[in-house]
C-alpha positions in Angstrom: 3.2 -5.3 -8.6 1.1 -1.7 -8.4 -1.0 -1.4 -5.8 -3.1 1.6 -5.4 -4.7 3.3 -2.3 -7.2 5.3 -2.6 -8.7 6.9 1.0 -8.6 9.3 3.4 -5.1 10.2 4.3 -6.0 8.6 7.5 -7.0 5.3 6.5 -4.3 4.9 3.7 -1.6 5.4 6.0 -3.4 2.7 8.5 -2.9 0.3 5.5 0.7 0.5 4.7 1.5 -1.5 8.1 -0.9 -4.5 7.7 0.2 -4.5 3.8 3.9 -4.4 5.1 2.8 -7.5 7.2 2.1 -9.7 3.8 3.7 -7.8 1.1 8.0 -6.1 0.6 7.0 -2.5 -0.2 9.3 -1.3 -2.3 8.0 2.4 -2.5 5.7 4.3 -1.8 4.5 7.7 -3.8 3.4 10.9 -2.7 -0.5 11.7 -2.1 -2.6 12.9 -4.8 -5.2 14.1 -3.7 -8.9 13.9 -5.6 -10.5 16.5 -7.4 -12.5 18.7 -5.2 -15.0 18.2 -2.9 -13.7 15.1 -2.5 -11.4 15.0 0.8 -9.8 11.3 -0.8 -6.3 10.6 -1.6 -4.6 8.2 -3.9 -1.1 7.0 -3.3 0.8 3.9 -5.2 2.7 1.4 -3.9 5.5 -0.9 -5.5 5.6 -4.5 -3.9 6.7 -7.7 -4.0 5.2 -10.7 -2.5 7.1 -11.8 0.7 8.7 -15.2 1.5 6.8 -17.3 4.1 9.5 -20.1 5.5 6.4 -21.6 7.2 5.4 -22.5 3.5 8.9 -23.2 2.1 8.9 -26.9 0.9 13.0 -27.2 0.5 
């Protein structure tokens, strides 16, 4: 999936790790930043969903 994040470079960078925590990031783009005066940045992420084996019925 496509998972956009759009902050301060500051609080988009505090996401990644708690996204890591539920999600396989695949990649992750470069910041664009927003058209002025906005001080917000967008970057993209490419994930997967990750296997819980607390949840695995097999």
């Amino acid at each position: 999936m496509r998972i956009r994040l759009h902050g301060t470079p500051a609080e988009t960078a505090a996401a990644l790790p708690a996204i890591a925590q539920v999600l396989h990031i695949q990649q992750v783009s470069r910041h664009y930043p927003d058209r002025p005066p906005s001080t917000w940045h967008r970057i993209y992420l490419d994930a997967t969903p990750r296997e819980d084996p607390a949840h695995d019925d097999a």
